[in-house]
KELUMVEX-154302 format. One record per residue (C-alpha): x, y, z; residue number from 1. Coordinates in steps of 0.1 Angstrom, whole numbers. Layout:
N
NODE    px    py    pz num
NODE     X     Y     Z NUM
...
// end
This chain:
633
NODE    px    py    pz num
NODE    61    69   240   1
NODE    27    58   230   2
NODE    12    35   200   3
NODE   -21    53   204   4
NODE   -26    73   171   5
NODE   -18   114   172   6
NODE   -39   138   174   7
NODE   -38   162   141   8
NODE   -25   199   157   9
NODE   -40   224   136  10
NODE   -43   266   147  11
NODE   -70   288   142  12
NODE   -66   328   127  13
NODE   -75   337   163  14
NODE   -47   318   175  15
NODE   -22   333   147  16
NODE   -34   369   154  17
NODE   -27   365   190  18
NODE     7   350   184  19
NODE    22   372   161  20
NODE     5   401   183  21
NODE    25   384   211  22
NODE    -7   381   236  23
NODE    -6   341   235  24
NODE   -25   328   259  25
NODE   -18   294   277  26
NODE   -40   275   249  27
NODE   -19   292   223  28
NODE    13   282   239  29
NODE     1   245   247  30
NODE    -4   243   211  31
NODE    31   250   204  32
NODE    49   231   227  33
NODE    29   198   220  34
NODE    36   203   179  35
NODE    79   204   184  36
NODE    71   177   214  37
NODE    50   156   186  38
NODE    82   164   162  39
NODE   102   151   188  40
NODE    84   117   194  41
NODE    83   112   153  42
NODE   122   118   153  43
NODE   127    97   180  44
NODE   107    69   161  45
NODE   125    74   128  46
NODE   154    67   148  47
NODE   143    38   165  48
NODE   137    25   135  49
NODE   170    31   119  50
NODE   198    29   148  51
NODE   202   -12   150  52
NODE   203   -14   114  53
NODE   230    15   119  54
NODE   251     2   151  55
NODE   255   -33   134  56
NODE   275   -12   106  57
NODE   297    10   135  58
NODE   326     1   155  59
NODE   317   -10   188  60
NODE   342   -15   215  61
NODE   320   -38   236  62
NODE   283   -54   233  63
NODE   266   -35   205  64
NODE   234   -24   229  65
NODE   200   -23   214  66
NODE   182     8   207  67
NODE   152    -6   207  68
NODE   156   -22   244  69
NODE   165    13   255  70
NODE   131    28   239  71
NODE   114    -3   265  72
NODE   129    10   290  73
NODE   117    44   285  74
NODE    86    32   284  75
NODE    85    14   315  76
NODE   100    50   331  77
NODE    65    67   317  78
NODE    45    41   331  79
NODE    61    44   369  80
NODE    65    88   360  81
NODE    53   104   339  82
NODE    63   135   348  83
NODE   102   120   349  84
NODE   101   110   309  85
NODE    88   143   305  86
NODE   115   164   320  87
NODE   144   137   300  88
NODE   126   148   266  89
NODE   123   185   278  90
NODE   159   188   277  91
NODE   161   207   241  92
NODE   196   191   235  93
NODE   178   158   229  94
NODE   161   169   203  95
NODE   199   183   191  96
NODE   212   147   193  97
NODE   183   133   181  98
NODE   181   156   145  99
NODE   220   156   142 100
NODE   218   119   142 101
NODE   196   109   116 102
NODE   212   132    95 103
NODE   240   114   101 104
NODE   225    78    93 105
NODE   210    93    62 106
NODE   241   112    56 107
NODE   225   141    38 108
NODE   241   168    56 109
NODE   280   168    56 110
NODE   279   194    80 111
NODE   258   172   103 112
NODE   289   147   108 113
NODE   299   148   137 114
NODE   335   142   154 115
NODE   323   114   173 116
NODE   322    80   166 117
NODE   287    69   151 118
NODE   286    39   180 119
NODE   283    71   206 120
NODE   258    91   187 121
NODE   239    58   185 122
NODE   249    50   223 123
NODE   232    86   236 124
NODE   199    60   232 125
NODE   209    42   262 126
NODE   217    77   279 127
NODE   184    90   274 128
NODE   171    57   290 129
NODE   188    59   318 130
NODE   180    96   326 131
NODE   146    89   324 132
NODE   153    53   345 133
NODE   171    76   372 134
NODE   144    99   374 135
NODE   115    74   379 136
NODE   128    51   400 137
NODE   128    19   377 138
NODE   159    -2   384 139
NODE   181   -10   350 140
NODE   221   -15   338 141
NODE   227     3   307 142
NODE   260     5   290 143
NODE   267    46   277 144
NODE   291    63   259 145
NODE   317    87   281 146
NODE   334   117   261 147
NODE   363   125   273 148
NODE   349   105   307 149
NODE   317   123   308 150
NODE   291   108   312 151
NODE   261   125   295 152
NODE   221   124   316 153
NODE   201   147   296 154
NODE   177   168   316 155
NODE   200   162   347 156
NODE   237   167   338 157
NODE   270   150   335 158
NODE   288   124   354 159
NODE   327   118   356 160
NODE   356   119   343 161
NODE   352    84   347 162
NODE   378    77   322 163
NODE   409    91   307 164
NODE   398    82   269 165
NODE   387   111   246 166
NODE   357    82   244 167
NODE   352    51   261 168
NODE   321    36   274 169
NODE   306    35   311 170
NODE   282    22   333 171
NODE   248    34   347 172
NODE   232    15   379 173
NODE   202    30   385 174
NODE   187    11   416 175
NODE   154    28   434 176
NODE   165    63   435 177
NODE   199    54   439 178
NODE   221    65   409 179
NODE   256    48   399 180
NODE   282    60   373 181
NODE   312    43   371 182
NODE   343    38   340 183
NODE   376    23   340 184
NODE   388    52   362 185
NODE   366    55   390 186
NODE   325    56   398 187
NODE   304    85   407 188
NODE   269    80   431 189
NODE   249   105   421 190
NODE   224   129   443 191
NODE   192   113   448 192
NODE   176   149   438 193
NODE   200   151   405 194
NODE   203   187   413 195
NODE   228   192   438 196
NODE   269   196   425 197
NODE   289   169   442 198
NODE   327   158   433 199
NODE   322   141   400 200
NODE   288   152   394 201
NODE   279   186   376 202
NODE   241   189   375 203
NODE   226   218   350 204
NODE   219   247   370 205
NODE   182   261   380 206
NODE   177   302   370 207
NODE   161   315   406 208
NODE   135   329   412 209
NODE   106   310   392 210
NODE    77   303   397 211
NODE    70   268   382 212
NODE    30   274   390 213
NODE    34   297   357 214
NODE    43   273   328 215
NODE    22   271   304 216
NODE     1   236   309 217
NODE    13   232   343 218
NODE    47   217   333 219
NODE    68   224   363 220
NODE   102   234   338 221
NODE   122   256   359 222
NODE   147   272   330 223
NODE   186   259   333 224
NODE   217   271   328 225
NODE   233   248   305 226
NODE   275   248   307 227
NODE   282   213   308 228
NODE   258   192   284 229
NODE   275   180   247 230
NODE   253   187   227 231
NODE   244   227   239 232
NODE   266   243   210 233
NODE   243   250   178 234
NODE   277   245   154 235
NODE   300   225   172 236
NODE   294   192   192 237
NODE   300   169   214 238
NODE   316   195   238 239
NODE   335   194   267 240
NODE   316   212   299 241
NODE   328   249   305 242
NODE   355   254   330 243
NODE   336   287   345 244
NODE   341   293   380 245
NODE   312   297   407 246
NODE   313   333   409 247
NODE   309   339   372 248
NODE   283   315   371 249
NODE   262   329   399 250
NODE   267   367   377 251
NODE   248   347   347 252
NODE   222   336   371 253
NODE   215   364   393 254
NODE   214   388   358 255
NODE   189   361   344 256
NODE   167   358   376 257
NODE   165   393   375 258
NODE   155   399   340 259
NODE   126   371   343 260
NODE   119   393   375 261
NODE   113   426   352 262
NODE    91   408   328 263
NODE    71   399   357 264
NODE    64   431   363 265
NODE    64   448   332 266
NODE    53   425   304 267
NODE    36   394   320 268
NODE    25   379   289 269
NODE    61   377   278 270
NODE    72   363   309 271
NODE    46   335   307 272
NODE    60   331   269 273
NODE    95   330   278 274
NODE    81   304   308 275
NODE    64   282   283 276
NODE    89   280   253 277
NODE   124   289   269 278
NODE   140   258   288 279
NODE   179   262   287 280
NODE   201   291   285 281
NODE   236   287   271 282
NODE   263   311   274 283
NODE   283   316   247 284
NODE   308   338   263 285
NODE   317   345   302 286
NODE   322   379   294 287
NODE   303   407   294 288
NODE   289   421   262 289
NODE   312   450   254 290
NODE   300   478   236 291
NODE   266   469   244 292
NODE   263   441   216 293
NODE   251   413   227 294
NODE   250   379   205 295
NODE   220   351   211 296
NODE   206   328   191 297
NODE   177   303   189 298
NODE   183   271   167 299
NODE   157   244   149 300
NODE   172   215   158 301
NODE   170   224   194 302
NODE   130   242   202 303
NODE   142   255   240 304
NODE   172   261   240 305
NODE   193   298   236 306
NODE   226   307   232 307
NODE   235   341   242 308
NODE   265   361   255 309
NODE   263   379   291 310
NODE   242   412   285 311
NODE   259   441   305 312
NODE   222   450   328 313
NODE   189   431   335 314
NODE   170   454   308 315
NODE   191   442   280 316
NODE   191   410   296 317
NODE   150   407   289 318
NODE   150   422   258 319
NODE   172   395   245 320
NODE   149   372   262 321
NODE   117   384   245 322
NODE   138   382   214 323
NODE   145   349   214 324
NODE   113   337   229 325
NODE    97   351   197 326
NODE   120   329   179 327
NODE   112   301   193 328
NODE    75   308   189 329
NODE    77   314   151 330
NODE   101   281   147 331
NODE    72   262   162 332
NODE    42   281   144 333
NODE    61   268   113 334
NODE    63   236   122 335
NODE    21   237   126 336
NODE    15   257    92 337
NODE    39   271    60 338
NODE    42   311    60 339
NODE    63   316    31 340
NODE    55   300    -3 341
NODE    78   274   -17 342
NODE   104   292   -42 343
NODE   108   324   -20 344
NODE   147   330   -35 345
NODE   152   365   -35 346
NODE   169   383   -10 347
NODE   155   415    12 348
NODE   171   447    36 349
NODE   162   439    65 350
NODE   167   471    86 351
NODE   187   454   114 352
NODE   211   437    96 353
NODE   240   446    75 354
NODE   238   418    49 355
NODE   211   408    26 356
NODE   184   387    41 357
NODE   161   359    24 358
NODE   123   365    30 359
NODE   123   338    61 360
NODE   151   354    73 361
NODE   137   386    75 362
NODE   100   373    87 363
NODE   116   356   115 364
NODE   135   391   121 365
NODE   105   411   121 366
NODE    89   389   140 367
NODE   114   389   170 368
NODE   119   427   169 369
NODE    82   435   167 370
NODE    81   417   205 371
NODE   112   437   214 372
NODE    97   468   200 373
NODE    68   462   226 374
NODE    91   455   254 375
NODE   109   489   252 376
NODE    76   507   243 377
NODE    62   493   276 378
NODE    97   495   295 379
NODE    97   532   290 380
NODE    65   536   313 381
NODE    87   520   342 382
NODE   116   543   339 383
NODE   133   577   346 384
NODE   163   596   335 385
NODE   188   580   317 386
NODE   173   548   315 387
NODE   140   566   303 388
NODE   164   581   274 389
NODE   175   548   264 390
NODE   144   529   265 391
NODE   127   560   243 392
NODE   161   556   215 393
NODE   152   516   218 394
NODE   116   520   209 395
NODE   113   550   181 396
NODE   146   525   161 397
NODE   125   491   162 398
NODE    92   514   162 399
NODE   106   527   125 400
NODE   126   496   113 401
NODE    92   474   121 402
NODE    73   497   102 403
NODE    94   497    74 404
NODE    99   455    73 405
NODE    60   452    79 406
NODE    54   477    45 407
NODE    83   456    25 408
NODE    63   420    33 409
NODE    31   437    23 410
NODE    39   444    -7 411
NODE    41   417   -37 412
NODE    65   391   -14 413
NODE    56   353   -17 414
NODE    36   352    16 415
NODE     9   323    21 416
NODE   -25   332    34 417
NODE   -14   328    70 418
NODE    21   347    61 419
NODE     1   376    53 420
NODE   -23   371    86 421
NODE     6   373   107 422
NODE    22   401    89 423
NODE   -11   420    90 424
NODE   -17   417   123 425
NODE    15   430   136 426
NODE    17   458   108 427
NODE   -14   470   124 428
NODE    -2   472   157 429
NODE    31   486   146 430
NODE    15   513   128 431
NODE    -5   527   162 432
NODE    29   528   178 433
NODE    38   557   153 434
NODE    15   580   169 435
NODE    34   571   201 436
NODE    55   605   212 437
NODE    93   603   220 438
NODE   114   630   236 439
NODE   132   652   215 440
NODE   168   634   218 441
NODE   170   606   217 442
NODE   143   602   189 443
NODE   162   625   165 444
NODE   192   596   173 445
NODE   168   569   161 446
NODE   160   589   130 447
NODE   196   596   120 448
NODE   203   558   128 449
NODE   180   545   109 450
NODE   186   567    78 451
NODE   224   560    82 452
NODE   218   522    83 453
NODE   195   522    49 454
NODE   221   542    30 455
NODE   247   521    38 456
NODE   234   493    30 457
NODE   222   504    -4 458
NODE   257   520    -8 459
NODE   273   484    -2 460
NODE   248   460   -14 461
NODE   230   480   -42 462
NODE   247   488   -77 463
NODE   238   508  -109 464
NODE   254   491  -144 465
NODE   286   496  -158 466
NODE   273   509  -190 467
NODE   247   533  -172 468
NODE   274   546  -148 469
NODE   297   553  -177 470
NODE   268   572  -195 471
NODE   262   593  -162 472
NODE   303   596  -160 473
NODE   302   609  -197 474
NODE   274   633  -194 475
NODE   292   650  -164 476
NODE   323   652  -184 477
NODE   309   670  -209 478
NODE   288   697  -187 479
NODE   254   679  -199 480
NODE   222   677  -172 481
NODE   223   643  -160 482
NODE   206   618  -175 483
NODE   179   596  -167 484
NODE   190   577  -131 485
NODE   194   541  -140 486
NODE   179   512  -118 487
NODE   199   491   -94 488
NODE   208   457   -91 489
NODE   217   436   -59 490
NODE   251   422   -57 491
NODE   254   414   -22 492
NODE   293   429    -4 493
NODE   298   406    21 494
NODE   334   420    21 495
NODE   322   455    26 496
NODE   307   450    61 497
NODE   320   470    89 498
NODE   311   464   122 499
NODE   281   490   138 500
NODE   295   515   160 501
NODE   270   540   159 502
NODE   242   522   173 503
NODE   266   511   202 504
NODE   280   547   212 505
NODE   244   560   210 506
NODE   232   535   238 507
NODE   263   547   260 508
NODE   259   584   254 509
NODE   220   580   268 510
NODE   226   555   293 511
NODE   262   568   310 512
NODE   267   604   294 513
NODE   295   612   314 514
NODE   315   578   304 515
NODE   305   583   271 516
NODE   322   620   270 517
NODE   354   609   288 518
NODE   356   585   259 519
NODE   349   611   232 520
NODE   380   631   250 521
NODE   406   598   249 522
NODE   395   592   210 523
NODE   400   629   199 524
NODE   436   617   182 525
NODE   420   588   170 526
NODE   405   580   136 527
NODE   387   600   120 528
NODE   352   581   113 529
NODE   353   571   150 530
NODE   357   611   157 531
NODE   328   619   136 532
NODE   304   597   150 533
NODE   317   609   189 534
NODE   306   647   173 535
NODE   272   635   161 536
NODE   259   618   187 537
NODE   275   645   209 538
NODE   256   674   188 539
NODE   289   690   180 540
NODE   280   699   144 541
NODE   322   718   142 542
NODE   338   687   149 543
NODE   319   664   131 544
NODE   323   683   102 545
NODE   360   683   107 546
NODE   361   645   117 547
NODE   340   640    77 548
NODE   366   661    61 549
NODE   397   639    73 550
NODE   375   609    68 551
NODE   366   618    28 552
NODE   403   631    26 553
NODE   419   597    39 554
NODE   395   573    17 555
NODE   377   597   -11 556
NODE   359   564   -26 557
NODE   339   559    14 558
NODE   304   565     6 559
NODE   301   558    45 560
NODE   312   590    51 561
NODE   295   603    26 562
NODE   263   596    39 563
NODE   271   607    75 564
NODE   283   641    64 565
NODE   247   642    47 566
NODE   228   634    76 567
NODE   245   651   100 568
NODE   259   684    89 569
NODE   235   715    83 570
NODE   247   725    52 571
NODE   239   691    35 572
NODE   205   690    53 573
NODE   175   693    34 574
NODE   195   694    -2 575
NODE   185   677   -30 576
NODE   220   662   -34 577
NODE   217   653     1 578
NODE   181   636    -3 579
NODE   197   615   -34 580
NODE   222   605   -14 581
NODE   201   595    14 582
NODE   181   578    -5 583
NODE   199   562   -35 584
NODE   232   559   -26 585
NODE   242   532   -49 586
NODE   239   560   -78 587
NODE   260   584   -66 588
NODE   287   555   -57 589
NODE   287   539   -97 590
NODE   286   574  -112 591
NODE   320   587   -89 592
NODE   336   554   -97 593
NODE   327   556  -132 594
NODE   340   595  -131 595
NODE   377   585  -111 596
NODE   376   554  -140 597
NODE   376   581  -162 598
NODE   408   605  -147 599
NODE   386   631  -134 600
NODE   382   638   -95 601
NODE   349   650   -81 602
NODE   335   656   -45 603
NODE   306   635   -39 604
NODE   285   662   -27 605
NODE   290   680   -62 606
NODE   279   647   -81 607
NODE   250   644   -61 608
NODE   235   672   -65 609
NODE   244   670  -101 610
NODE   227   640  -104 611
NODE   197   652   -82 612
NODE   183   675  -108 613
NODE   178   641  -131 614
NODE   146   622  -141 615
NODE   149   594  -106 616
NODE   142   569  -130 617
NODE   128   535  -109 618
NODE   146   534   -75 619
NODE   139   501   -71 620
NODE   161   474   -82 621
NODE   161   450  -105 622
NODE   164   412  -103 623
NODE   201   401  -104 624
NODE   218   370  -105 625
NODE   201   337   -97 626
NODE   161   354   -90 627
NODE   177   376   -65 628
NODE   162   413   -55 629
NODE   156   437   -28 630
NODE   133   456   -11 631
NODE   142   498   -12 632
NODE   122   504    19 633
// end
């Protein structure tokens, strides 16, 4: 909003270390915020620059109004308040618009087209004028566009229906404090505060229970609950505000004022990061989380913002929270200084997810699940019974899958100088938490979890060659040792992914044990792999075993159940065949499909222990396809 020149932002290795470590302090957090708010203001100008140029080439249905006199009056709005402009451009969705926009101009994103007409992209201009025109008091007339007669005020709300139209354009009257929207179908005066709900006007909601005092840099941003703006929805936009009734609405904010409350409490310096970085919440479902999964999400295009569904408790609520706010803090670091080196194309495990991820992908995992990690290690302190026995599973799985990310980025991945500071300062933390003891329980759940999850993703994503698994298929045949174990390749099986029950039934048995064995009892005529896992978790040893045997019986070829019976049943345990199966899955699957290519039928447990007493060859795999590879853990 300024021609003064801008300050360069640069960060010390202090500053990273204390970042990554997730002990930012207000400094740290400044720094941050002020480089997506600088990326905002350039945006903003490349617009400028571009929108006449673009509006003279759209369909207008009235006066085509200037961008240009809209950025005047936003800068007559900074000079009466400051603080006003501030809280328009704090909105995260403008920064949605604003990026979604000039890819549309430039057109060099299909995806970025968007279903409205380019003269009410371009028309948000004037929206964003008057927002800020409302807030400080300076009197204007400003012609915006209405979607479906909503009328968008970003940092404030939506007026209307003030139209019938799927779009049409409207009128904003901002006099003193007093605030005007009207449309072919009726006008809406707005609350002089912009925050209370009156017929016509749908304000975004203020979370409880903050204390603005905290933000980082003195910004008074009290978080919002964003249902109603069109631009909140990372994929799909404009949209229409949510038709979610009070009470539902007062659930989201009572679960999210007390989950800021708990991190008041328990982790301050994540609460002051969450104060500093998170601005607007947006539900993506009404509904609670069922099963305990829970899906959020923080986008580039929009620093601030996070989409999330309705987490079932306030715990889960925060640890989504800390989550994303570590999101949102890496998006910005990268914006200030590069991490990963250009040409990083290959493709990594990354222990939380069940497809292949590319090394930004899984920094920007570890990154979030290292500050989770340190919620439930410190969350466990503050807690008894049950809720002690989940918080302990929690920790010793991200305690073990940290670990294991932090050892695959430290070891020959394309990291730049501060890449590799980051990921050293947080591998170093992670590796004191190993000395950290769990009870007996649930930590030997977050072992079994986390062995189960690393099988079957080398089982599905991981391959040995046709020739090789022919030559292991041939030497079985003829009663010859095996040979050497060839190395795998990545061919990633999107088409083999099955959703994650285990982790899910796991968190129920330690959180509502007697729920959790009234479910075991209604699923005991139910499949079989759902059977199994209700006998493992339960430590019923008999009926898992049985619940394997149907499982192999109904789909032999299912190295899923393969690799449970291996972890979980005592005869398996400690075997070499077991170990190879553990471990290098993707060998005992090419070999058994070479053998049934072949006419002859084997149990898996045979061919691996077969195949145990070979030379391992390289477990690693190889590169396949266009540079791609993965890390073995």
């Amino acid at each position: 909003m300024t021609a003064a020149p801008l300050d360069a932002l640069r960060i010390s290795e202090g500053s990273l270390r204390a970042i990554a470590a997730g002990n930012a302090n207000e400094a740290d957090l400044n720094l941050l915020c002020s480089t997506q708010r600088s990326q905002l203001l350039l945006i903003l100008r490349v617009l400028l620059d571009r929108a006449d140029t673009a509006a003279s080439r759209a369909r207008h249905p009235g006066d085509v109004p200037s961008a240009r006199a809209a950025w005047e009056l936003l800068c007559a709005a900074q000079r009466q308040d400051p603080g006003a402009v501030e809280t328009v451009l704090g909105d995260p969705t403008v920064m949605a618009w604003a990026l979604r926009l000039l890819r549309r101009i430039r057109a060099t994103d299909a995806a970025a087209l968007s279903s409205a007409p380019l003269w009410a992209d371009l028309g948000q201009f004037q929206a964003l004028a008057a927002a800020a025109a409302a807030r400080a008091g300076v009197s204007a007339v400003l012609r915006v566009p209405a979607h479906r007669g909503m009328v968008w005020l970003p940092g404030a709300g939506v007026a209307g229906p003030v139209s019938r139209r799927r779009w049409s354009e409207a009128e904003v009257r901002v006099e003193g404090r007093g605030v005007v929207v009207s449309g072919e179908l009726t006008r809406v005066r707005l609350p002089g505060t912009l925050t209370e709900p009156l017929p016509g006007w749908r304000p975004l909601r203020v979370v409880p229970g903050r204390k603005a005092g905290d933000v980082a840099g003195g910004a008074a941003a009290t978080p919002w609950l964003d249902t109603v703006t069109p631009y909140r929805d990372f994929t799909r936009y404009p949209r229409s505000p949510g038709r979610s009734g009070e009470r539902r609405l007062r659930l989201w904010e009572n679960r999210l004022a007390d989950a800021y409350a708990l991190l008041d409490e328990e982790c301050p310096r994540d609460a002051v990061a969450l104060r500093a970085l998170v601005r607007t919440l947006v539900p993506r479902s009404f509904q609670t989380a069922r099963g305990g999964l829970v899906a959020s999400a923080s986008s580039l295009d929009a620093f601030g913002a996070v989409t999330l569904s309705l987490p079932y408790d306030a715990t889960q609520t925060a640890s989504v929270l800390v989550h994303e706010s570590r999101h949102q803090q890496l998006n910005a670091l990268l914006s200030l200084v590069p991490l990963v080196r250009d040409g990083a194309d290959r493709l990594y495990y990354a222990p939380w997810r069940s497809d292949p991820r590319p090394l930004l992908g899984l920094l920007h995992g570890v990154f979030a699940f290292f500050g989770v990690a340190r919620f439930w290690r410190t969350h466990r302190a503050h807690v008894s019974g049950t809720e002690a026995e989940r918080a302990a599973f929690e920790f010793a799985v991200l305690r073990e899958q940290v670990r294991e990310a932090l050892a695959g980025l430290r070891d020959d991945v394309p990291l730049t100088e501060a890449g590799r500071i980051v990921v050293d300062e947080m591998a170093a933390i992670a590796g004191r938490w190993q000395e950290d003891e769990v009870p007996v329980r649930p930590g030997e759940l977050a072992r079994h979890y986390c062995a189960l999850r690393r099988a079957v993703w080398r089982a599905r994503h991981l391959e040995i060659p046709r020739p090789a698994a022919q030559r292991l298929a041939a030497a079985w045949a003829a009663g010859r040792q095996a040979p050497e174990l060839p190395a795998p390749v990545l061919r990633p099986r999107h088409d083999l992914i099955r959703l994650d029950m285990f982790g899910p039934l796991v968190r129920y048995r330690l959180s509502a044990p007697e729920l959790f064995a009234r479910r075991r009892r209604e699923e005991k005529h139910g499949d079989p792999e759902r059977r199994a896992e209700y006998a493992v978790i339960a430590g019923d040893t008999g009926a898992a075993a049985l619940g394997y045997a149907e499982w192999t019986a109904r789909i032999p070829h299912d190295a899923e159940a393969w690799i449970g019976a291996a972890l979980a049943l005592p005869e398996h345990a400690g075997t070499p065949g077991a170990a190879l199966l553990l471990s290098r899955p993707e060998v005992v699957v090419g070999a058994h499909r070479a053998v049934a290519a072949a006419g002859s039928a084997v149990p898996a447990d045979e061919l691996a222990a077969w195949l145990a007493a070979a030379d391992p060859g390289p477990a690693r795999p190889a590169p396949a396809g266009a540079g791609l590879a993965a890390d073995s853990g």
